[in-house]
KOLTORMI-486698 format. One record per residue (C-alpha): residue in one letter; x negated, y, z. Coordinates in nm, 4 decimals. Layout:
BEGIN
> A  X  Y  Z .
...
This chain:
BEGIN
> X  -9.5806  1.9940  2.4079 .
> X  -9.4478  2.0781  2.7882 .
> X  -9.4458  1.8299  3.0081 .
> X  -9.1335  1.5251  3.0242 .
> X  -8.7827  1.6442  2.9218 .
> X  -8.4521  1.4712  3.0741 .
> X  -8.1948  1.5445  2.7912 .
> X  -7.9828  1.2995  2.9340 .
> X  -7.7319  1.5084  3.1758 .
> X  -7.4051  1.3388  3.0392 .
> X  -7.4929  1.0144  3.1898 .
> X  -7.6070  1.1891  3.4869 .
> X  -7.7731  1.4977  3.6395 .
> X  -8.0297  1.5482  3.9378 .
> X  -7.9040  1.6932  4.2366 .
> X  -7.7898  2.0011  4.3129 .
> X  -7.9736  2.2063  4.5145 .
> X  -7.6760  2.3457  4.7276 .
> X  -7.5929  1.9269  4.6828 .
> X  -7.9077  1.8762  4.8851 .
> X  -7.9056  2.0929  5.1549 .
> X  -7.5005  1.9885  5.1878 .
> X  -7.6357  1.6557  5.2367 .
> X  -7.8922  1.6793  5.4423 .
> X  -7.7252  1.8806  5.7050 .
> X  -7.4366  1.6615  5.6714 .
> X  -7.6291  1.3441  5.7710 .
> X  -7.5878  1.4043  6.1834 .
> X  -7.2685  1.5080  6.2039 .
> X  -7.0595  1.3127  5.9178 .
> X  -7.1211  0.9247  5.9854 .
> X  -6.8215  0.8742  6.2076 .
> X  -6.4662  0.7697  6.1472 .
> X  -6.2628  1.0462  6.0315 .
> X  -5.9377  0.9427  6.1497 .
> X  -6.0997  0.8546  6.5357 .
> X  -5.9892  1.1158  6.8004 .
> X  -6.3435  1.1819  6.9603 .
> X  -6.5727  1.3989  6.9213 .
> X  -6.7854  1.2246  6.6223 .
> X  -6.4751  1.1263  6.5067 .
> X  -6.3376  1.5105  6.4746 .
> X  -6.6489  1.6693  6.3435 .
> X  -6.6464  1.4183  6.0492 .
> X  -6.2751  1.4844  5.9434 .
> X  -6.3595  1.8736  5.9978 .
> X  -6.6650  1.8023  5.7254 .
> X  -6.3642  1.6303  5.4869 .
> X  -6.1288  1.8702  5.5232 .
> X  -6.3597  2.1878  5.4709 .
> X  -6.5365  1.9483  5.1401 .
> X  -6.1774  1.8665  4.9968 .
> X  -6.0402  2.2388  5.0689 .
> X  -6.3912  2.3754  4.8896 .
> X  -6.3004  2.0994  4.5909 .
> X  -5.9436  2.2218  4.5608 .
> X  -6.0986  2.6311  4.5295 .
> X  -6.3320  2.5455  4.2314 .
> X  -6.0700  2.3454  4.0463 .
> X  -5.8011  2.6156  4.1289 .
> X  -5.5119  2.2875  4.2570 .
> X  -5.3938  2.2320  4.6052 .
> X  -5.5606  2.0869  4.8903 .
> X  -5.3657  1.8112  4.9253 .
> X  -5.3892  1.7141  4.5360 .
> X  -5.7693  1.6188  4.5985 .
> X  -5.8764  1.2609  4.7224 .
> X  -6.2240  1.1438  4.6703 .
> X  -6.2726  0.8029  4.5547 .
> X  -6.5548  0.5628  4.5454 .
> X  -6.6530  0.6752  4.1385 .
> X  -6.4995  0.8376  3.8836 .
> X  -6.4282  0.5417  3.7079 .
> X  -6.2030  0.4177  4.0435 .
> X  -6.0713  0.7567  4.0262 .
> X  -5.9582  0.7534  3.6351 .
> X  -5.8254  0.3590  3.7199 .
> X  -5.6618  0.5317  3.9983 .
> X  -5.4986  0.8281  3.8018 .
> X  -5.3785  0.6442  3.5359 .
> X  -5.2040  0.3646  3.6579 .
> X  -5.0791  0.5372  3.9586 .
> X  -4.8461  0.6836  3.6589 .
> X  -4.7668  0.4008  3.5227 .
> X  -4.6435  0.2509  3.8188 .
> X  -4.4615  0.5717  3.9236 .
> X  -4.3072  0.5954  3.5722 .
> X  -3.9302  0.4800  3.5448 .
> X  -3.9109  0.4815  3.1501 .
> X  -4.2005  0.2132  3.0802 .
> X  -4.5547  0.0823  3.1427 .
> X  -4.6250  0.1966  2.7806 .
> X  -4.9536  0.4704  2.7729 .
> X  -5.0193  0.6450  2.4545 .
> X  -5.3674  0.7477  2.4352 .
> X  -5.6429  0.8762  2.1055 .
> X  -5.8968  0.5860  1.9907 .
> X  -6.1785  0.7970  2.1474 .
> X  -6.0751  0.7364  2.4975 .
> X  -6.3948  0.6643  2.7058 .
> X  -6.3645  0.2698  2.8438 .
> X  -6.2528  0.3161  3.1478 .
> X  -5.9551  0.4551  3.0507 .
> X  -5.9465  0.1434  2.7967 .
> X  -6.0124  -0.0903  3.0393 .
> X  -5.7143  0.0305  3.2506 .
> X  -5.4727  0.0547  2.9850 .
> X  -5.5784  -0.3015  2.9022 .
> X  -5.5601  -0.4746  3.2862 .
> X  -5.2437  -0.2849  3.3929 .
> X  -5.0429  -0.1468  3.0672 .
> X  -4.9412  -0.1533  2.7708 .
> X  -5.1342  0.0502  2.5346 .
> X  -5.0378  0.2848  2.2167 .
> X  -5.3120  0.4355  2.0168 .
> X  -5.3510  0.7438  1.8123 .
> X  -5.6192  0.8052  1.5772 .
> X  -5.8496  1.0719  1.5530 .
> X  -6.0120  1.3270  1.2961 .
> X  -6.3596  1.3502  1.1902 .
> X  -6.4864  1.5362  1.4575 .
> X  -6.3539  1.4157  1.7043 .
> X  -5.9659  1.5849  1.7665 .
> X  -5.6610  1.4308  1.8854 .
> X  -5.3763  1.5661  1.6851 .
> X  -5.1127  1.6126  1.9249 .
> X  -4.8220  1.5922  1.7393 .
> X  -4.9099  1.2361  1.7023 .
> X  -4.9496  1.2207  2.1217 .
> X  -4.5988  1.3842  2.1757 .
> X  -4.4318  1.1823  1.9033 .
> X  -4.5344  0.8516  2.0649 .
> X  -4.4272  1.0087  2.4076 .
> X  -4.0663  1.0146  2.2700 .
> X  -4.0711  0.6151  2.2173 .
> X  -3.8919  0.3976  2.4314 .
> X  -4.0835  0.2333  2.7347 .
> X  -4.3697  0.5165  2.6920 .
> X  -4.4548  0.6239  3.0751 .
> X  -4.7999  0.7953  3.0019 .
> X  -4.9928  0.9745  2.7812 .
> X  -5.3656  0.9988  2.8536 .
> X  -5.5831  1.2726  2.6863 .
> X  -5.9337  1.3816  2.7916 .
> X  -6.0364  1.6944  2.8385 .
> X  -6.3545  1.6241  2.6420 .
> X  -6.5386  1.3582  2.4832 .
> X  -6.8119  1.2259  2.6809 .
> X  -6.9954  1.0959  2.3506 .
> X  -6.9674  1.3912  2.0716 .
> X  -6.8518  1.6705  2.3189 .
> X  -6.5603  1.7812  2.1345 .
> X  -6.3080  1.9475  2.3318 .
> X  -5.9387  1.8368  2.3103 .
> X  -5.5941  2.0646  2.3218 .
> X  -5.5083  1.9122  2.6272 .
> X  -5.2804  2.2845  2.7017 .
> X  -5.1034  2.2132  2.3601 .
> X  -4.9218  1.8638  2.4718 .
> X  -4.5621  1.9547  2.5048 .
> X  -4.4023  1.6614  2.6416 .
> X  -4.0996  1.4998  2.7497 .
> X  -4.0371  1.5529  3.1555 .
> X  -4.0779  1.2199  3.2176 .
> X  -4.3418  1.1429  3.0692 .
> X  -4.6846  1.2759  3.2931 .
> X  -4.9971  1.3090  3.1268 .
> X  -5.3053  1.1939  3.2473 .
> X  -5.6448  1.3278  3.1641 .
> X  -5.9622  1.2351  3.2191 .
> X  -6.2077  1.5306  3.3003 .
> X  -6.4990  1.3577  3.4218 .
> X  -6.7078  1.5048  3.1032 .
> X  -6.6064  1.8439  3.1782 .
> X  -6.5030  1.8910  3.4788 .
> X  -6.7037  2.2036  3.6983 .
> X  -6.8623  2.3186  3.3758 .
> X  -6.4850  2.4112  3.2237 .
> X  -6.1686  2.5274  3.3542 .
> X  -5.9381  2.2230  3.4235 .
> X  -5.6775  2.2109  3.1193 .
> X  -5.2954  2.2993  3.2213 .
> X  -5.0033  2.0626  3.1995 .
> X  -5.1956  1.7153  3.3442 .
> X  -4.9873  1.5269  3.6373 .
> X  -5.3442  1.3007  3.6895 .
> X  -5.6753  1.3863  3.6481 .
> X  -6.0109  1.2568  3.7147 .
> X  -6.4007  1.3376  3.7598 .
> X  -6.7099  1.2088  3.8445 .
> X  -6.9742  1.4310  4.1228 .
> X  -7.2844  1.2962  3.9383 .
> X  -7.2135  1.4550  3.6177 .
> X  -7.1417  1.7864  3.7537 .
> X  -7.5145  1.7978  4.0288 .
> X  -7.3401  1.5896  4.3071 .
> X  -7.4672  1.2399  4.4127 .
> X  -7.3268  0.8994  4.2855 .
> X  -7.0858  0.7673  4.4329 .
> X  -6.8269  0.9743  4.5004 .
> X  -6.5237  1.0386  4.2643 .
> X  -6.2576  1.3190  4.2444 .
> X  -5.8673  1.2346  4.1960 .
> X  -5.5992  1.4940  4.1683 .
> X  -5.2329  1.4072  4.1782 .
> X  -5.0129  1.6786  4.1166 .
> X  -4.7733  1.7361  4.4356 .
> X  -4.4567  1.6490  4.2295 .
> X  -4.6198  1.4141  4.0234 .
> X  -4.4121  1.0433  4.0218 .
> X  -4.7576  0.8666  4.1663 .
> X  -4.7419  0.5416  4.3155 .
> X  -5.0959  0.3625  4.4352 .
> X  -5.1516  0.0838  4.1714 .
> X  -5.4046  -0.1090  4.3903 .
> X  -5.3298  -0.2307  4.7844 .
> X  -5.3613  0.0200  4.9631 .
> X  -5.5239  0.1364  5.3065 .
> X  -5.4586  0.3394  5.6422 .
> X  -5.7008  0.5870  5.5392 .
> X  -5.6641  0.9592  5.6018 .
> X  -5.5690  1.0077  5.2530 .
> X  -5.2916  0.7510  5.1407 .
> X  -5.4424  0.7529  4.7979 .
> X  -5.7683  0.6322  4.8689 .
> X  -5.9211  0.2851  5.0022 .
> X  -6.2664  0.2281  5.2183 .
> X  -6.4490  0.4213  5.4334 .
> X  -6.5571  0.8176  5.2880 .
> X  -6.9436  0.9173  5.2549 .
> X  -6.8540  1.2209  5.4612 .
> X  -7.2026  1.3407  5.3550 .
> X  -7.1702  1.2290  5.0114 .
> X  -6.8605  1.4670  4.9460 .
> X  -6.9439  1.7061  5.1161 .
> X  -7.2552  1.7589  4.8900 .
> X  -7.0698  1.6767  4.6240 .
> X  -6.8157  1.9578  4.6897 .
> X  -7.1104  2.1820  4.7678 .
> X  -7.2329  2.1025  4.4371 .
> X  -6.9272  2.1631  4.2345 .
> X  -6.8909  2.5214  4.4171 .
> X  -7.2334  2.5916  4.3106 .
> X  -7.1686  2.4726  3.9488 .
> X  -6.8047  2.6775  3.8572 .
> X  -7.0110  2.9762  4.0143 .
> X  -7.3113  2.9896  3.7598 .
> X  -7.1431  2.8099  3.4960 .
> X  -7.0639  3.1507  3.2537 .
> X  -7.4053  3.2042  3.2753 .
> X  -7.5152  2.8260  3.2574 .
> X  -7.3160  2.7775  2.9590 .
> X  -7.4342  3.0591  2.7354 .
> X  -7.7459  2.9797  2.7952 .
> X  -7.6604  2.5707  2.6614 .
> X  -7.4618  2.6762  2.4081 .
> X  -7.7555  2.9150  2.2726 .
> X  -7.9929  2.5883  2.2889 .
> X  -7.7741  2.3222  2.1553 .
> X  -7.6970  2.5370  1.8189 .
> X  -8.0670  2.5623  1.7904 .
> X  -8.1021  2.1610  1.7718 .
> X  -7.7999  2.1602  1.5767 .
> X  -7.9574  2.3922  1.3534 .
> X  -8.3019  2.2409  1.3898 .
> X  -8.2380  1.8969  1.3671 .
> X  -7.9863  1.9077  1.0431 .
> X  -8.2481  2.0971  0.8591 .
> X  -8.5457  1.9169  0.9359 .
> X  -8.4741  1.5499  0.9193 .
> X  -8.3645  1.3930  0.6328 .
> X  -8.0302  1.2254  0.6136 .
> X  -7.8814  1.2920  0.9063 .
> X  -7.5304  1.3616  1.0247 .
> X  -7.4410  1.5868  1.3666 .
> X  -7.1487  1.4833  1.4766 .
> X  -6.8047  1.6446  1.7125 .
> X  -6.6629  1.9539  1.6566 .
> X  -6.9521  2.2485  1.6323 .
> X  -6.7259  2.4935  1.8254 .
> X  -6.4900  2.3664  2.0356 .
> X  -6.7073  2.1138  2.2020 .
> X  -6.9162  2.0557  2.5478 .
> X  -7.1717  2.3555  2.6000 .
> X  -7.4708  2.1512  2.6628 .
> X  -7.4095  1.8462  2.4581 .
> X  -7.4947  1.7117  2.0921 .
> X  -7.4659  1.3835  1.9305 .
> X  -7.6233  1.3064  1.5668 .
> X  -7.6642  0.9920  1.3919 .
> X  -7.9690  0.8622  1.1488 .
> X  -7.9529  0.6609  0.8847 .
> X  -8.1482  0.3912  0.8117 .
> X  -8.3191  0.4516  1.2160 .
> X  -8.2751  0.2028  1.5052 .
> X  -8.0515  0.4068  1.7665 .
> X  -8.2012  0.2066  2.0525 .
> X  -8.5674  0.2270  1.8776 .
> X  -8.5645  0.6199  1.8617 .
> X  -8.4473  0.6414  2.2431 .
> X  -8.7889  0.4301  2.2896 .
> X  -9.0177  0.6604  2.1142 .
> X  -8.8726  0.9336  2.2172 .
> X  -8.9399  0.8416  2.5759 .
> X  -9.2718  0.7731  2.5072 .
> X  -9.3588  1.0918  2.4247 .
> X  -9.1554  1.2391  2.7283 .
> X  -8.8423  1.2928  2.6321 .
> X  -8.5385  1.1363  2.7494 .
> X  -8.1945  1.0986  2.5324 .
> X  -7.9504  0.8854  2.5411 .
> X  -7.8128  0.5988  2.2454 .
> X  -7.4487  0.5952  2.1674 .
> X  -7.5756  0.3718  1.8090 .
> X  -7.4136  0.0761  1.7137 .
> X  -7.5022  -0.1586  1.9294 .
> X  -7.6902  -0.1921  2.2736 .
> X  -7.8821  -0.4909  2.3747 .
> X  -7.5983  -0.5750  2.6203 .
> X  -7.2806  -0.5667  2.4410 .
> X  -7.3757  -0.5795  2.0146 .
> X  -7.0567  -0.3808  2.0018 .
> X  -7.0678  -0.0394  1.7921 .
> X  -6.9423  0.2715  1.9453 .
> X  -6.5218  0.3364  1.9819 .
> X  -6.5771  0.6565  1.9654 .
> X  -6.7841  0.6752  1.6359 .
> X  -6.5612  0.3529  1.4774 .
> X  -6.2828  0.5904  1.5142 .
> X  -6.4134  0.9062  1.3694 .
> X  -6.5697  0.7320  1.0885 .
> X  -6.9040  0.8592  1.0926 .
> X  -7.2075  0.6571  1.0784 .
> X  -7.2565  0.4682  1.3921 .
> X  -7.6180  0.2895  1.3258 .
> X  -7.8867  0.5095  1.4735 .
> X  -7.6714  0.7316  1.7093 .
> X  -7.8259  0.9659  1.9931 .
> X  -7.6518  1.2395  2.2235 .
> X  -7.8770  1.4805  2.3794 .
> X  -7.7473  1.6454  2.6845 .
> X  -7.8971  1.9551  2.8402 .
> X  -8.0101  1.9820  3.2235 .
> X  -7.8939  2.2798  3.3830 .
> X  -8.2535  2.4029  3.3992 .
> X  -8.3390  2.2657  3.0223 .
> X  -8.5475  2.5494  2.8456 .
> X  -8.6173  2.6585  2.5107 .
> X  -8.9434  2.4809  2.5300 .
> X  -8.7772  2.1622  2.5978 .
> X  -8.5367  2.2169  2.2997 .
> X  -8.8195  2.2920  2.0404 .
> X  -9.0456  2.0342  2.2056 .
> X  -8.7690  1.7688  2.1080 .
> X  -8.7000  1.9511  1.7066 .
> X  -9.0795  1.9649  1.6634 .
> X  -9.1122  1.5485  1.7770 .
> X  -8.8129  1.4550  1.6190 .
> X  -8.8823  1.4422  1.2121 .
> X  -9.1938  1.2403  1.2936 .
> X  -9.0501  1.0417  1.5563 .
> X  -8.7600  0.8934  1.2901 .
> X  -8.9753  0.9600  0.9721 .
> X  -9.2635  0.6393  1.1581 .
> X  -8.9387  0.4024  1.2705 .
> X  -8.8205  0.4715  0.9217 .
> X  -9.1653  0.3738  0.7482 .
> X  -9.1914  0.0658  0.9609 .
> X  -8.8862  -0.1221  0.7215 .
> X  -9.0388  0.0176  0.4269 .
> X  -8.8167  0.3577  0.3730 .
């Protein structure tokens, strides 16, 4: 086998180069106050303006729609309930069962939430979204662009909604490596995911988007946002996200090519086992399977041993004993789930190094209860 594999890009990715050298040179000249008159204080607001004008070119949106926030989980918390509170028909947000937590979690503290059930792989059907738009005291809808556990990419272009109602979508799976959706009034993504460092969040607001901060707010150079910016932070994030929309036609072939192989591979060679999300309209460089009768959190483990690193979306974790929201609501088996998520420089040999470790890997946990 080659040597150790991260297949675990969805939770995060390594830097960017262009990320890096952003960052680095950025480290002299971006530690001072933006909104301070002097010198220090101009060069670092130059830096912010030049990384949120870069931003707004690779998502194709305005200048002034771009704030960057301290995550992208502040940034969807942000995004969403800045609708809510700029809504004037309801605190009501309709939103599918597969919604990733922190749109859950924000829905739960500040709103009042509507859900809408999903199909087996994953879809929304948005009928169901614009029908529960056209209640009274609805004020959102919230769709991601993609799911960040099975990949499957939603008709977020499709929603035809009332006027007043904005949507909201959370892009923080897809965003650099696919074309922002039409229609959103919010959206939100994370740098880490896309080759920029942690810590840094993007939030757009459409310019005639009803917005209102949800949170106190500060006398920052951007109304929307709170604290003090890592000036170097986004600017290598911004760096990075140029970068990524650049090579991504050719990035993405190339994932898509490998991922179908351990689609391919892994249904094939290991016995009962179900691949999960939507095999065409999904993330290029992510997969998500379950085994029966196999120990999500157990496979993760032997599969690091021997080098490579995956991720567990199973039924439980040792932290929360909950089972996945995502599986739960697209009824497929949620004991023994993995996603495997490609690095932008994951090879074939890493793919076939995984498919040729697997069906021993799960056929020894299996063995172990007697199976």
């Amino acid at each position: 086998m080659t040597g150790p594999a991260d297949l675990d890009s969805a939770s995060s990715t390594p830097l960017h180069p262009a990320a890096r050298d952003a960052f680095l040179a950025a480290l002299d000249r971006g530690w001072a106050d933006p909104r301070r008159l002097h010198r220090p204080g101009r060069e670092a607001r130059l830096l912010l303006d030049n990384a949120r004008e870069a931003t707004a070119d690779a998502l194709a949106v305005r200048p002034d729609e771009v704030t960057f926030t301290p995550s992208g989980t502040h940034a969807v918390h942000l995004g969403l309930l800045g609708l809510v509170r700029g809504s004037r028909r309801g605190d009501g947000v309709v939103h599918p069962a597969v919604e990733h937590s922190a749109v859950r979690h924000a829905v739960a503290w500040g709103a009042r939430g509507v859900e809408v059930g999903v199909s087996g792989d994953g879809r929304v059907p948005v009928d169901e979204l614009v029908r529960g738009a056209a209640d009274p005291g609805v004020g959102v809808v919230a769709l991601q662009t993609a799911n960040h556990e099975v990949g499957t990419v939603q008709d977020v272009d499709r929603l035809d909604l009332p006027d007043d109602v904005p949507l909201f979508t959370d892009a923080c799976a897809s965003m650099g490596r696919l074309p922002l959706p039409d229609g959103w009034a919010s959206a939100a993504g994370s740098a880490h995911k896309w080759g920029g460092p942690a810590g840094v969040g993007v939030l757009l607001v459409r310019k005639r988007a009803r917005w209102r901060n949800p949170f106190p707010g500060d006398d920052r150079v951007d109304e929307r946002s709170t604290g003090f910016e890592n000036v170097p932070a986004v600017l290598a994030a911004a760096a990075a996200l140029q970068a990524v929309v650049a090579e991504r036609d050719e990035v993405n072939a190339r994932q898509h090519a490998l991922v179908d192989v351990v689609r391919r591979r892994v249904a094939a060679e290991v016995p009962d086992i179900e691949v999960v999300g939507d095999p065409v309209r999904r993330l290029p460089h992510l997969v998500t399977f379950s085994c029966l009768y196999v120990d999500g959190e157990a496979l993760v483990t032997e599969l690091d041993r021997r080098g490579l690193g995956i991720a567990s979306g199973s039924a439980c974790t040792a932290s929360t004993l909950t089972p996945s929201h995502v599986l739960e609501a697209m009824g497929v088996l949620t004991h023994g789930n993995v996603r495997l998520s490609l690095q932008r420089d994951t090879t074939r040999a890493d793919v076939d190094a995984f498919c040729d470790t697997l069906p021993g890997v799960v056929a020894a946990i299996r063995a172990r209860v007697g199976l």
